[in-house]
C-alpha positions as CSV (number, residue, x, y, z in Angstrom):
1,X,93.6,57.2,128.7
2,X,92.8,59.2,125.9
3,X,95.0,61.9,124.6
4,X,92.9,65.2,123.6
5,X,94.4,66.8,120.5
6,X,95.9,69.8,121.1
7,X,94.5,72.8,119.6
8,X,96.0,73.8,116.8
9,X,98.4,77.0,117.7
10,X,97.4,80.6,115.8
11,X,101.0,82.7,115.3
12,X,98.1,85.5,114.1
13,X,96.3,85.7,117.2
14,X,98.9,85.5,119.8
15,X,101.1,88.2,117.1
16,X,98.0,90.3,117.9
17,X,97.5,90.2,121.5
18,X,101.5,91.0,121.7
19,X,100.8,94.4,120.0
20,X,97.6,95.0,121.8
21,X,99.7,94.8,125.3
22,X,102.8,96.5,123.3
23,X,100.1,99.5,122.3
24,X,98.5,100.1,125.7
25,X,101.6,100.1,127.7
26,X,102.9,102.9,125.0
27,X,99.9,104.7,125.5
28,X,101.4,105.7,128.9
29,X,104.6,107.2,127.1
30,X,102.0,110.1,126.1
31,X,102.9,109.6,122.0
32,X,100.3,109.7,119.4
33,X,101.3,107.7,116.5
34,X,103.0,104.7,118.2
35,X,99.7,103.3,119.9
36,X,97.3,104.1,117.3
37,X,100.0,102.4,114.6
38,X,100.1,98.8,116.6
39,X,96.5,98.7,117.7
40,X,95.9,99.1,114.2
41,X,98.0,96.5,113.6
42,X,96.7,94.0,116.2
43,X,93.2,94.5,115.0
44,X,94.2,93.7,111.7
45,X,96.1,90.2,112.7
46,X,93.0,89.3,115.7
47,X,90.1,90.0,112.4
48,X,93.1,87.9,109.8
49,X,93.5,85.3,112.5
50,X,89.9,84.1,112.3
51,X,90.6,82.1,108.6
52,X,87.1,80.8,108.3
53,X,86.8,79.6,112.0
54,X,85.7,81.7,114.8
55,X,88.0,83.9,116.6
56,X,90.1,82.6,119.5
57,X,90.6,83.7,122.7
58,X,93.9,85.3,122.3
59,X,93.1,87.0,119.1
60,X,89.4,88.1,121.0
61,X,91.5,89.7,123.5
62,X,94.1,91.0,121.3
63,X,91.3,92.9,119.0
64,X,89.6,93.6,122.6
65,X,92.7,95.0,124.3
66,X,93.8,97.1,121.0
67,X,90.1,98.8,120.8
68,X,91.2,100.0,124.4
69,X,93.9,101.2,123.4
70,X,93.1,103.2,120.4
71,X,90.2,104.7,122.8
72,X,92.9,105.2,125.7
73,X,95.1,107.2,122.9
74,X,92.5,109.2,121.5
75,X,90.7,110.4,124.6
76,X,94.3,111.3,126.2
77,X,95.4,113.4,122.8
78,X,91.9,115.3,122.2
79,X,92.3,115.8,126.0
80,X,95.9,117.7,125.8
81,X,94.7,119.5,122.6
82,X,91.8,120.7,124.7
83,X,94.2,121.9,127.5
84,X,97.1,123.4,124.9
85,X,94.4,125.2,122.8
86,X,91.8,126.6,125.2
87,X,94.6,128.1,127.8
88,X,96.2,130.9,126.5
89,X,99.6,130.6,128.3
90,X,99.3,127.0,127.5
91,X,98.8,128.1,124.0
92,X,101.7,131.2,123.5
93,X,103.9,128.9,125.1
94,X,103.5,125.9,122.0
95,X,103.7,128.4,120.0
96,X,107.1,130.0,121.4
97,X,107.9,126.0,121.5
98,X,107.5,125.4,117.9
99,X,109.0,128.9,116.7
100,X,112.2,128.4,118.6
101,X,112.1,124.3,117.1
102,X,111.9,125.5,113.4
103,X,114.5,128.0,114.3
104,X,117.1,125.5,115.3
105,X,116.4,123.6,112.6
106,X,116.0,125.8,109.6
107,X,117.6,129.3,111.1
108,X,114.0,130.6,111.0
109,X,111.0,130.6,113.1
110,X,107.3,129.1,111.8
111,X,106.1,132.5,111.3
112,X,108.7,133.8,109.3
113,X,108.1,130.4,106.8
114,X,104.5,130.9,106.7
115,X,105.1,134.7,106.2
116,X,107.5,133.5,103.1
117,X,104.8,131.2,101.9
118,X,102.3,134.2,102.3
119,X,100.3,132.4,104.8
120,X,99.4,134.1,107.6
121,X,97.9,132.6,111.5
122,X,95.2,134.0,112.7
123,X,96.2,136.5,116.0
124,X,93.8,134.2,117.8
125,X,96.1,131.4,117.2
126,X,98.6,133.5,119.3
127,X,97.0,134.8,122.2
């Protein structure tokens, strides 16, 4: 019998298909940056794993899986910025969020270091 050579192993491909499954399970942790950061990535190492061959099937699925992800992540964050921004409790209640934030961290609220940097929200940003 014959022995068929084995296909040559790409680190690239299966590197990319790790961070494509690593990017849409932390799309269910509701964060922004995280997902976006390794789909990114994984596209990057599924399109660098190609050499001058085609692509193979882990880095296909990789780049395919990442795209999903990136789409996932987006549609979920425009959706909360939809909800936050067109409710207005929703919307004084981020606001009280992030004013009582900057005050435990600097001593003053995000209206009193806009005021100071004579920059000053809209009321409609408030309501």
């Amino acid at each position: 019998m014959e022995m068929k050579p084995q296909p040559k192993r790409n680190g690239f491909a299966t590197f990319s298909l790790v961070l494509a499954i690593a990017a849409l399970a932390s799309t269910l942790t509701m964060t922004i940056v995280i997902p976006i950061f390794l789909a990114i990535l994984s596209i990057m190492f599924g399109l660098l794993s190609r050499g001058n061959t085609s692509m193979s099937n882990h880095a296909l699925a990789g780049v395919i899986v990442a795209c999903s992800a990136l789409l996932i992540n987006i549609a979920v964050g425009g959706f909360s910025f939809f909800i936050v921004f067109s409710n207005s409790d929703a919307k004084q209640q981020y606001w009280t969020m992030v004013n009582d934030t900057y005050e435990q961290m600097t001593g003053l609220t995000f209206d009193e270091i806009l005021n100071e940097y004579g920059i000053e929200l809209p009321e409609s940003l408030h309501d």
